[in-house]
N, C-alpha and C positions, 0 to 999 in steps of 0.2 A: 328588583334586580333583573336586567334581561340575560337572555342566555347566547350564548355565544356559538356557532358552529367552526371547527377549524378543519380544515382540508388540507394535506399534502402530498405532492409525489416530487421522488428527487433522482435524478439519471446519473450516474460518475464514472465513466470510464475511464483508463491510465494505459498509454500506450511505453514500456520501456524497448529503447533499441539499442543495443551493446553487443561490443567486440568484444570476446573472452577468449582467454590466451591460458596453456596452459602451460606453465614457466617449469613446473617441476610436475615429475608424475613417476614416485614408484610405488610399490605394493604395498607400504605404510603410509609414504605421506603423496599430496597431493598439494597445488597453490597455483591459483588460478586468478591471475590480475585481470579488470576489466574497464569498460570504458564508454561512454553513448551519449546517448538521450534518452530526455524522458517528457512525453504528453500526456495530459490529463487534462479530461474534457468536462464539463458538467453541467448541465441542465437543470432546472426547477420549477415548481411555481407552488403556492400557496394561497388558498383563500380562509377569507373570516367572514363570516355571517352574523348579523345581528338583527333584530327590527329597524332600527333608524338608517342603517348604511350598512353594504358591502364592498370590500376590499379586497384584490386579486394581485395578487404580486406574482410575476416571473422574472427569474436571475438564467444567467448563462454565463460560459465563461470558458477560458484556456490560462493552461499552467503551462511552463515549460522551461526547459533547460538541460544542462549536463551533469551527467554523474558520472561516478567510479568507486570502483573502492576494488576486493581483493575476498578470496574465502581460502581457508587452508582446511586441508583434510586429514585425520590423522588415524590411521585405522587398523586395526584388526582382523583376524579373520571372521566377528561375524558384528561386531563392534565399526561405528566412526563415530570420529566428534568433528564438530567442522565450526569456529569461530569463521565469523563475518562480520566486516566493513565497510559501509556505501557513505559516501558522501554527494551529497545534489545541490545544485545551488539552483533555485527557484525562481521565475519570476510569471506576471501575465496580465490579464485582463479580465474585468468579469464587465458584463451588462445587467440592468438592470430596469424591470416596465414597473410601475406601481397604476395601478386604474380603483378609482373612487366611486362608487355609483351611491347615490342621494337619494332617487327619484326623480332624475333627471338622465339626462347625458354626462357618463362618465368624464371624471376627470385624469388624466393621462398624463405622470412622469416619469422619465425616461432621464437616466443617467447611467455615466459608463465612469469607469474607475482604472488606474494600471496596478495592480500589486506590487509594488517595493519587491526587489529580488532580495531573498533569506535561505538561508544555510540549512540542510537537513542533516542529521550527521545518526548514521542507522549503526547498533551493534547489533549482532545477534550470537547464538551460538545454539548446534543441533546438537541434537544426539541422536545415533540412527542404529538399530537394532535388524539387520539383516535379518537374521534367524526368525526373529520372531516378528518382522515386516512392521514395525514399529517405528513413531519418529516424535522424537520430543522438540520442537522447536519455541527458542521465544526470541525476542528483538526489544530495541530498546531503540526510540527515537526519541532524538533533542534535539530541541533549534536554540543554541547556542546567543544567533542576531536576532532574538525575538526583544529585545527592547527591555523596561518597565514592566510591563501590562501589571502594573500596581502590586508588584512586590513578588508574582507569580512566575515560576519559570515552567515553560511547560513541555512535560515527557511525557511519550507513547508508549505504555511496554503492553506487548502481546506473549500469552505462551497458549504455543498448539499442541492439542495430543490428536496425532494422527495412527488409524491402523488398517489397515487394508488386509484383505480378505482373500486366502488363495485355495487354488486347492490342496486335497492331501499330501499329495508326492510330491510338492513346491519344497517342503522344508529338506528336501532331501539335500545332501551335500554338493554335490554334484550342479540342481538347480540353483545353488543360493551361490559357488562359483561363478557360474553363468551371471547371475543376476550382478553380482559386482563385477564380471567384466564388461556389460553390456552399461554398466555407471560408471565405467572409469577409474575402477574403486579396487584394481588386482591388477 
């Protein structure tokens, strides 16, 4: 049995651009409709190594489109909860090189593809702990127009524990005022 080498590196950048409006804003609640664009770039390549033949594939590519959606705030004095909404509709282009080497001079295919534009549809909801600089986030994505894909429907869900680090007189009353006025959050 021969053995195989596999190689990769993958680039992915996402550019969003959105108008955010704040429709309502008092000392408990907040609701913030919004609106844009979104790019997303991506790069790649991969190789396989074996004795008989190597193989080098590089893909590239652009996503884009519009979204929106909305977040509400609802808060306390050291307490917020903030449900969220994004909906994106997708679409783009990827490239793609494939090169063959024998022992000879490679063999070179090149094909380019459009993505079908598809529905993202993002929930989240935080929890955010002023006092103790705390933040529980998780989300939840589904593509709704994903098709078949043999019997699978497929969702995202992420949860973040975030905590950041201050110094001692940060938790003082007075700082953590400050701090939810300077978030829009009093």
């Amino acid at each position: 049995m021969n053995s195989a080498e596999i190689t990769n590196l993958f680039f992915y950048g996402r550019i969003p651009v959105d108008m955010e409006f704040q429709a309502i804003r008092t000392d408990h609640v907040s609701r913030i409709p919004f609106g844009g664009g979104y790019v997303n770039i991506f790069s790649g390549s991969a190789s396989y190594e074996t004795p008989a033949f190597d193989v080098e594939i590089y893909t590239s590519g652009t996503m884009y489109g519009p979204q929106g959606g909305a977040q509400l705030s609802l808060k306390s004095f050291s307490f917020a909860l903030s449900p969220f909404f994004m909906a994106r509709n997708i679409r783009g282009k990827t490239n793609t090189t494939t090169k063959v080497f024998a022992g000879g001079p490679s063999t070179d295919t090149e094909s380019s593809a459009k993505i079908p534009a598809y529905t993202v549809l993002s929930y989240s909801f935080d929890i955010v702990s002023i006092t103790l600089n705390l933040s529980l986030s998780s989300i939840l994505q589904v593509n709704p127009s994903a098709g078949d894909n043999n019997g699978y429907k497929p969702y995202i869900f992420y949860l973040v524990y975030e905590i950041q680090f201050m110094p001692s007189d940060a938790k003082s009353e007075e700082t953590v005022k400050k701090k939810l006025r300077s978030n829009g959050m009093s």
